[in-house]
Rosetta silent file (secondary structure, phi, psi, omega in degrees, C-alpha in Angstrom):
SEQUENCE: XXXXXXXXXXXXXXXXXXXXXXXXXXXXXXXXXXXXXXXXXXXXXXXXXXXXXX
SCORE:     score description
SCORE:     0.000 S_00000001
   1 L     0.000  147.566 -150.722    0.000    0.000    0.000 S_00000001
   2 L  -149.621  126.248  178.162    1.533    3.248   -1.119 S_00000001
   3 E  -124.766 -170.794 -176.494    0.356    6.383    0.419 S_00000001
   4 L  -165.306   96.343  160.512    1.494   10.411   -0.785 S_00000001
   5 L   -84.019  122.979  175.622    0.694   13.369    1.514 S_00000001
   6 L   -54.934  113.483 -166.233    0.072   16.376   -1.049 S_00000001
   7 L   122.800  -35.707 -149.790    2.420   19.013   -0.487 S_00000001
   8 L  -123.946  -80.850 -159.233    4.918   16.952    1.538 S_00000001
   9 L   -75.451  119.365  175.352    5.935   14.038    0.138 S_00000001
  10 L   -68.237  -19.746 -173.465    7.484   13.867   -3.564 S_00000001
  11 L  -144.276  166.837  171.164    6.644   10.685   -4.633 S_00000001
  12 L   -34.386  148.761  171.322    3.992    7.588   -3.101 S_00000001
  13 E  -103.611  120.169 -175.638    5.831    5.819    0.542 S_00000001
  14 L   -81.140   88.813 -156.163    5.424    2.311    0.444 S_00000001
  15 L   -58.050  -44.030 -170.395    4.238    2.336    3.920 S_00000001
  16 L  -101.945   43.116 -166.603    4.116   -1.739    5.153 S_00000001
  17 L   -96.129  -66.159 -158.631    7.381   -2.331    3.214 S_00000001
  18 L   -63.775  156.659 -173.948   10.140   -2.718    6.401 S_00000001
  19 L    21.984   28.517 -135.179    9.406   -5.674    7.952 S_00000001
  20 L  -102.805  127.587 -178.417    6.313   -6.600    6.248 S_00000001
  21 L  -126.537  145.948 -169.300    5.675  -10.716    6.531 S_00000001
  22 L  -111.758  147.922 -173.080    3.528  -12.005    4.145 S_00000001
  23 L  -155.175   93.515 -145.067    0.935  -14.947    3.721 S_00000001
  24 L   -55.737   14.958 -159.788    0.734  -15.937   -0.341 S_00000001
  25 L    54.467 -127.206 -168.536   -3.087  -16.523   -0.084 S_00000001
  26 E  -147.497  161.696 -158.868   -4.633  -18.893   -2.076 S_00000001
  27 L   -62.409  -19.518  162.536   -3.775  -19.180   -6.065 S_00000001
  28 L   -85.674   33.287 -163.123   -7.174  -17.504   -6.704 S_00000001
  29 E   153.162   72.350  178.128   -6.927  -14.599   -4.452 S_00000001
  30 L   -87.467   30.666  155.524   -3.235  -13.841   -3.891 S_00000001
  31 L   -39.110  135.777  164.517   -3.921  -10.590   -1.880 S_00000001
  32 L   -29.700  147.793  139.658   -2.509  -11.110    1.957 S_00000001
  33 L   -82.852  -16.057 -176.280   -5.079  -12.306    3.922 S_00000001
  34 L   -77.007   20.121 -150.667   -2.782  -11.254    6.972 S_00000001
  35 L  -172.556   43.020 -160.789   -3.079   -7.745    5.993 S_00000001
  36 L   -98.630   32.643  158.793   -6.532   -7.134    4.815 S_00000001
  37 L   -84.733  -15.681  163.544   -6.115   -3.241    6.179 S_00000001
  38 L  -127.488   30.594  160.988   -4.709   -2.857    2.719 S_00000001
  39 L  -104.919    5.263 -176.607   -7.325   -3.963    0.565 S_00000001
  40 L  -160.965   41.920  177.229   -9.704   -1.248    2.507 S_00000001
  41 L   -22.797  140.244  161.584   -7.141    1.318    4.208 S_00000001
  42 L   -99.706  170.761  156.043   -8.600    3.519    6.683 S_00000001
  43 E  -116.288  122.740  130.998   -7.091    7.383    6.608 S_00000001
  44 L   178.803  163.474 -160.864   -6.929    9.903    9.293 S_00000001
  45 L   -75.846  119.206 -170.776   -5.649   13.067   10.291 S_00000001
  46 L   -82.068 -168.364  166.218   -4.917   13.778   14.243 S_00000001
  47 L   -47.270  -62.372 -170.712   -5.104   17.595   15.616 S_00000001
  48 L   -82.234   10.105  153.440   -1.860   17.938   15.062 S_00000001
  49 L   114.933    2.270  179.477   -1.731   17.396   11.409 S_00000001
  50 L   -32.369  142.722  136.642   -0.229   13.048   11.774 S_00000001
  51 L  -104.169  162.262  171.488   -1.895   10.971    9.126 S_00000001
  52 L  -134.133  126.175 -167.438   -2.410    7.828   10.185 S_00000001
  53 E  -131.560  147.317 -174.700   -3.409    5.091    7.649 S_00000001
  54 L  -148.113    0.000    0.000   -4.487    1.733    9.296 S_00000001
């Protein structure tokens, strides 16, 4: 999942890239299943301007 705050960042961050463990699914549906926050990402912004993507 690749996120880009406008303004800030020059190019997309691959955000779960550093340690990231993996689980190859199933041959119809290789998406993670261990990681299904990044087939439907939440976004949001604290007070203090964070993003947070979960």
């Amino acid at each position: 999942m690749y996120a880009q705050v406008v303004g800030e960042d020059r190019a997309p961050v691959n955000l779960p890239a550093p340690g990231k463990s993996v689980d190859l699914g199933t041959p119809q549906d290789a998406r993670s299943p261990r990681f299904t926050a990044s087939l439907f990402p939440s976004v949001a912004i604290g007070e203090d301007g964070r993003v947070v993507v979960a």
